[in-house]
N, C-alpha and C positions, 0 to 999 in steps of 0.2 A: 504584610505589605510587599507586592512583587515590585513596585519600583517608588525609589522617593528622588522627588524633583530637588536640585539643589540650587536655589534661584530660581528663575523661571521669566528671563527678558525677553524679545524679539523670539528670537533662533529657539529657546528651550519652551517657550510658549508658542513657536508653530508646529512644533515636533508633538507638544503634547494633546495639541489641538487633533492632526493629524492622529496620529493612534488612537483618540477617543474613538474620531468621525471611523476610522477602519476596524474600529472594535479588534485593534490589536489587546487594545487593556481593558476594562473597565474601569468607570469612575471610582469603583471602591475598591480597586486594587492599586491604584495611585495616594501618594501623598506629594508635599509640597512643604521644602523647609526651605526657613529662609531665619537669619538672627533676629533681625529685625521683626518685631511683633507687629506692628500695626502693618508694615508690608506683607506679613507673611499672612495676616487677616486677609488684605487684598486681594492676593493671589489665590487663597480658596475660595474666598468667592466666584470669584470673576471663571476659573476654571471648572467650580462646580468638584474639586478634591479636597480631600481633609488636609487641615494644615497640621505638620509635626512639630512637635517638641523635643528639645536635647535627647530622651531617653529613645521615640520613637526612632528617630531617624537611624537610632544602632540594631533595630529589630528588619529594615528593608533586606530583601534579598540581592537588590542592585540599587544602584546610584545613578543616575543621572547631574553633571555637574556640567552647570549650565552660568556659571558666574565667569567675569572678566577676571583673565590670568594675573591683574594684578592684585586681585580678590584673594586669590588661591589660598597663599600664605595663611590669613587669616581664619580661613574655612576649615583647612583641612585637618586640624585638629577635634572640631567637631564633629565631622562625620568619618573620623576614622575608624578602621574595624576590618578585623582580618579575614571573616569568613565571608564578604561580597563580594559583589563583582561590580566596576568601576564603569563607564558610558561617561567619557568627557568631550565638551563640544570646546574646550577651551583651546585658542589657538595658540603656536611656540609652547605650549608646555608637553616636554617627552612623555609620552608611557610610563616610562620610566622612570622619569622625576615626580610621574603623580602614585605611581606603586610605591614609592619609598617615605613620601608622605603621607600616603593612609594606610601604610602596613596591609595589602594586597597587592599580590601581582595577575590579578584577575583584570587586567584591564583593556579596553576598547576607545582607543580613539575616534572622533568619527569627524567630518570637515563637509557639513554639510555648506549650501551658498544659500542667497536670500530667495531663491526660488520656492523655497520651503513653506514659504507664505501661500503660494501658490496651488501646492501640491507638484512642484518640476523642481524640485532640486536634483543636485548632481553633488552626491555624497560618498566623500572617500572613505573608506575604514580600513582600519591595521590596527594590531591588537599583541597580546604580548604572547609568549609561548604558555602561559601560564590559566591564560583564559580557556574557559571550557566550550565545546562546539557549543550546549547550550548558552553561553553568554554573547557569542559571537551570532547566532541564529535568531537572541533577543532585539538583539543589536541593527541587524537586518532587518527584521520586524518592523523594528520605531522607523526607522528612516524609507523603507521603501513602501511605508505609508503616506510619507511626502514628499516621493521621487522617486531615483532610480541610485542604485548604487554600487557602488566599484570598489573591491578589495583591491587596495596598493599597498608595497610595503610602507612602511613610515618612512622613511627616507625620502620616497618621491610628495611627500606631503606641504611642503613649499612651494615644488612647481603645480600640486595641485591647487594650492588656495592662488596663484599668480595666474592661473586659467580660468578655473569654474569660480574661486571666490572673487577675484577681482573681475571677471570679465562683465557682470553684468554691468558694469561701470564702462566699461568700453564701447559694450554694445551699445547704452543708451547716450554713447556721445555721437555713435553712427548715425542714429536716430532721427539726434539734435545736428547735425550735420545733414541730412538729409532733407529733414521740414526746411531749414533755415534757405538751404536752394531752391526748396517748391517755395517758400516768399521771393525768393529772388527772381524766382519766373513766373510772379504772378499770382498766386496761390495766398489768399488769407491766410495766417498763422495756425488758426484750429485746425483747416484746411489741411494746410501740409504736414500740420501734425500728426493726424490720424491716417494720411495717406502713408509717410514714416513706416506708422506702429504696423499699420494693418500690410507694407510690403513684406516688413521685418516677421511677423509672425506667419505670413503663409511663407515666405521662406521658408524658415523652421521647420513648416510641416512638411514641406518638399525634400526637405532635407532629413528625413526619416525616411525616406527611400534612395536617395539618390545621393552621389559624393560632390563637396562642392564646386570641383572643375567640371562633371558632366553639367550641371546646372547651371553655372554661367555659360558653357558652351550653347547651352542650347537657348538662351535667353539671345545673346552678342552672337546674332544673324551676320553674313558678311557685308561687311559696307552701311550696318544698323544703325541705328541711335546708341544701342548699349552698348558695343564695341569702341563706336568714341566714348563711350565714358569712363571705359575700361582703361583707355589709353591715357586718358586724362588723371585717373587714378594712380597710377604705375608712376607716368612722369611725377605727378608730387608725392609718391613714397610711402601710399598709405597700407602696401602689403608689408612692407618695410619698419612701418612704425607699427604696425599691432604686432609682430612678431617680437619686438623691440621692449612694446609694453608689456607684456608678459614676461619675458626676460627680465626686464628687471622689478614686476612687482614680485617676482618669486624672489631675486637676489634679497629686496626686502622683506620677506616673508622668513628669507633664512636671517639675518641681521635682528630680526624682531626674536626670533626664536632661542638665539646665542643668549641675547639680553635678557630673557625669562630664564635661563638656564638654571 
């Protein structure tokens, strides 16, 4: 078995989704454990992988641990085992603190965001000195199956989940702040909804070649429409607050993290 899935909710069922569709893995070089019997039934179905039992999941070459950090506890006695190597999606738990609980210091964090659903995640990984180029190259695999991905040390792993995991939450209040002005001037609801989505995402794509001061520049003509709206923006503070919100969802990104310690 080259990898067994340990849970498998939102984030670890897009990952595994993703690496079928890229033929990173095969379906029969996957498993899928979980304590729970009638979930872990579930889950093979629905993914089309074998579901493990207590013995199998100690014969996997790597781990995938894909349950909420306050799971941990519970889990990690079950799938502990010292000749794997470790792939955790859990957040606020160190390397480190998951090396010491399942007797390997083979391990890879990784901090993908909900883009993953998508195939556009923006996924961090740091890993320990212990892990092999191959586990770290596995590691790579699974995720830039359903995105792109960026070695940071751990350390910077709090301000990552405060930009790329929390942002999409930001983005879609710009959104929802956007439509809500296209009803204000007019504009049906569906209307301004979709005109939002569909600004927001050719942005985006604009924004794979260009940096976003040249691109406002060249939008905010002098004496334009978008330059007043620029200025409108400024005066009520809105470069001001998303720098703000990220600041401090990373401060609780590290607070959450102390608390899992």
């Amino acid at each position: 078995m080259k990898l067994a899935i340990v849970g498998a909710g939102k984030m670890g069922g897009a990952v595994l989704t993703g690496a079928l569709k890229a033929k990173v893995l095969s379906a029969k070089d996957v498993g899928i454990y979980h304590p729970d019997a009638k979930r872990l039934a579930q889950l093979s179905e629905h993914y089309g992988v074998v579901g493990l039992d207590d013995d199998a999941i100690h014969h996997a070459e790597r781990v995938l641990i894909s349950v909420k950090p306050q799971y941990f506890d519970d889990v990690a006695p079950l799938i502990a085992q010292r000749n794997a190597s470790y792939i955790s999606l859990m957040a606020g738990v160190s390397a480190q603190t998951i090396a010491k609980r399942v007797g390997s210091n083979r391990v890879v964090r990784a901090m993908p965001n909900m883009g993953a659903r998508v195939g556009l995640s923006a996924t961090g990984l740091a890993s320990l000195p212990q892990a092999t180029a191959d586990d770290i190259k596995m590691a790579e695999k699974l995720f830039k199956a359903v995105g792109t991905v960026y070695h940071i040390p751990e350390s910077l792993f709090d301000p990552f989940t405060g930009i790329a995991g929390s942002g999409p939450a930001f983005a879609a209040i710009v959104a929802e702040a956007m439509a809500d002005g296209g009803v204000r001037v007019g504009f049906n609801r569906d209307v301004a909804r979709d005109l939002a989505r569909q600004v927001l995402l050719a942005t985006a794509t604009l924004l794979e070649t260009k940096n976003p001061a040249d691109l406002k520049d060249e939008v905010a003509s002098a004496g334009g429409t978008a330059i007043t709206g620029v200025k409108a923006l400024e005066r009520h503070g809105l470069r001001y607050a998303l720098i703000n919100a990220i600041e401090a969802a990373s401060e609780r990104a590290s607070e959450l993290s102390e608390e899992d310690a």
